[in-house]
N, C-alpha and C positions, 0 to 999 in steps of 0.2 A: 126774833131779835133782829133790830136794823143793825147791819154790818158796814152801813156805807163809810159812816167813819171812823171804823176800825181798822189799825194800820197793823202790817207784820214788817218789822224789820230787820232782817235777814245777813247778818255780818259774815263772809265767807272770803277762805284764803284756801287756794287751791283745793277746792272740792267740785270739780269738774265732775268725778265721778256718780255724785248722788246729790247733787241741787236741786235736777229736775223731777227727781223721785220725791223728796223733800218738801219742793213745792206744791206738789201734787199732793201729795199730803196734807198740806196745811188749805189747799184748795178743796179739797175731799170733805175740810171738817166744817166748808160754808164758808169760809174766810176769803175775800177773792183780792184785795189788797194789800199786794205785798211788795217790801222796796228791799232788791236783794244790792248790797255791796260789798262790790269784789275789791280785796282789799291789797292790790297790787299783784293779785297771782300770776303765777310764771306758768300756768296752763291755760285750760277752755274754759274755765269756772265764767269768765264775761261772757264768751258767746254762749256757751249754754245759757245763762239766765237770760239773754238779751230774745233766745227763742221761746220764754215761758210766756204761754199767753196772759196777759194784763197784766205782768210783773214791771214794777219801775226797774230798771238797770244802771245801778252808777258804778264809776269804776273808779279807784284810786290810783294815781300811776306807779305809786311806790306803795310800798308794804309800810304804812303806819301803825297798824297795830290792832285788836279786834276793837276795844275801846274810842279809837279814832274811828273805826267802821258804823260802831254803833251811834255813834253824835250824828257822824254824815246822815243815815238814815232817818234817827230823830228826827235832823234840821228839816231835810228833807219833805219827810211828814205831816211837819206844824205846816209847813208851806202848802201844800194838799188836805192842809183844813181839818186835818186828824184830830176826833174825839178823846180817843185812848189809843196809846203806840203800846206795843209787845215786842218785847228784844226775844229771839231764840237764837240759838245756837244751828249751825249750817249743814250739821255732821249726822244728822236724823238720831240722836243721843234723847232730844227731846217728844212727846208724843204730844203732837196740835188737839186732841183731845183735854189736854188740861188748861188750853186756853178760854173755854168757855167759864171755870172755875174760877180763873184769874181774874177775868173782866169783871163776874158779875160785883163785887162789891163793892167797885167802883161806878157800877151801871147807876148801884141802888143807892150811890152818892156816901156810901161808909168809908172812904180811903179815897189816899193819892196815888196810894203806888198798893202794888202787891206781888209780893214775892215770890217766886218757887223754891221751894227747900228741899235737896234732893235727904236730907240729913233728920229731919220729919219721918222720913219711915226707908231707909237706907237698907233695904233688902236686895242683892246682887249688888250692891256697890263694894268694888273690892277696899279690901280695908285699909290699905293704905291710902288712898282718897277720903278716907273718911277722917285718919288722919291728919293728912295735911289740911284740907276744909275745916276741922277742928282747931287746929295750930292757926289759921286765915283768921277764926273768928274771932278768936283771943287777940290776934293782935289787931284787929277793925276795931273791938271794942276798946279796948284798952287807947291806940289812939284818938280815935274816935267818938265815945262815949256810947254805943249804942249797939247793943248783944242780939244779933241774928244767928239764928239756927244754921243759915247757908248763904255766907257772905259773897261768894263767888260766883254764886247760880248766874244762868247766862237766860234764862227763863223770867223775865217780870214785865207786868205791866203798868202804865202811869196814865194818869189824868189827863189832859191839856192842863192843867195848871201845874201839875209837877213836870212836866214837860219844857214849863215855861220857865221855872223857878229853879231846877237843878243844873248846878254849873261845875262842871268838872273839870280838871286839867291833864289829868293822865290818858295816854295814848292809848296804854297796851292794856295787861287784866288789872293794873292797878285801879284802874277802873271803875271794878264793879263792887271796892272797897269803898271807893268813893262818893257812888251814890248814895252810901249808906251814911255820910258824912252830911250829904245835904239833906238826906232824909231829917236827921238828928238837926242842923242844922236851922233850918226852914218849919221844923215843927210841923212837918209833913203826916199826915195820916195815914198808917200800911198796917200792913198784915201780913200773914206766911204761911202759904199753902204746903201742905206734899204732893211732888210732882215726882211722875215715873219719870225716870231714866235708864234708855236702853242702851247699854254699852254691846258694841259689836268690835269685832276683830279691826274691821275697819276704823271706826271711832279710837279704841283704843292703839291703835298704830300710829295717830298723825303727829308728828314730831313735834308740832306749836303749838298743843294742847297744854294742858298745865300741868308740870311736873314738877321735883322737889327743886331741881334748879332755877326756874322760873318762880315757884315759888318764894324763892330767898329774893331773888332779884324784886320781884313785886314790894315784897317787906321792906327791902333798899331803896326803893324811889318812895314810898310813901314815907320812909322816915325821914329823908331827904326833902322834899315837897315840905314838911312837916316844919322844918328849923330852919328854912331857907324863904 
């Protein structure tokens, strides 16, 4: 498989600790373009990525949000002529082994976008994520019109033409509700994989990960967004 333009777009806020492990990772599984953004961190997360060999390195100077990190990348991307862009998560939660599943049926031109659903086969996912993820979906669909398995997954990949066409306005995980709004939208073509997710001590420790309070607040700016 030609990889040349295939993009990793790499959202990260203080994970100094395990970027480079991460990237290596994602470099291990034949992937060699990747655009990692540091999304204002208050540690090394920039200069670690800025040492990854052939990694793009952008940096935000303030903390706007993982969904502002994931645009910049996007944008980024389409500018470097990216066929298919891959949003993952920074916190090695993801395994770059399921990115060959995501791409392919877009390769084979069946889809715009395709999803990761950790909620597909949600074995070691503790239960209350699965929870709240369920609680996500009900209210994506319900504003939105349009019933995914794992509205929050941080794991998908798009076309260049859903690349081109999805327009989003939320910064932070509202986000990733929102793409699902352009999906429905745009009458975009996707689909929804299961993807492992490794949850570690580490992953599950980082405070700006999604939790029920974040959760409520995500629900509050899209309803917000919504009537405004």
């Amino acid at each position: 498989m030609n990889t040349e333009k295939i993009y990793i777009i790499i959202p990260a806020y203080n994970e100094e600790k395990v970027i480079a492990d991460v990237a290596k990772e994602i470099r291990d599984a034949g992937y060699e373009n990747l655009i990692i953004v540091d999304d204002g961190s208050s540690d090394g997360t920039f200069s670690k990525a800025k040492q990854i060999p052939g990694a793009t390195a952008l940096r935000h100077k303030i903390n706007r949000g993982k969904g502002a990190a994931a645009k910049t990348g996007i944008e980024a991307a389409k500018l470097l002529g990216a066929d298919i862009i891959i949003t993952m998560d920074a916190d090695g939660q993801h395994d770059p082994k399921d990115i060959a599943r995501l791409i392919s049926p877009i390769i084979k031109g069946n889809c715009d976008v395709v999803l990761g659903s950790r909620l597909m086969n949600p074995e070691g996912m503790p239960w209350y994520k699965i929870i709240h993820n369920k609680i996500g979906n009900a209210v994506t669909w319900y504003l939105y019109g349009l019933w995914v398995t794992d509205s929050q997954s941080g794991l998908r990949a798009y076309s260049r033409r859903a690349a081109e066409v999805i327009n989003t306005l939320g910064d932070r995980y509202e986000y990733d509700s929102e793409v699902i709004r352009e999906i429905y939208k745009y009458k975009l073509k996707y689909k929804e994989i299961p993807i492992q997710v490794r949850y570690t001590e580490y992953s599950m420790g980082k405070a700006q990960k999604q939790s029920l309070a974040n959760g409520i607040k995500t629900v509050w700016k899209m309803l917000w967004k919504l009537v405004h």
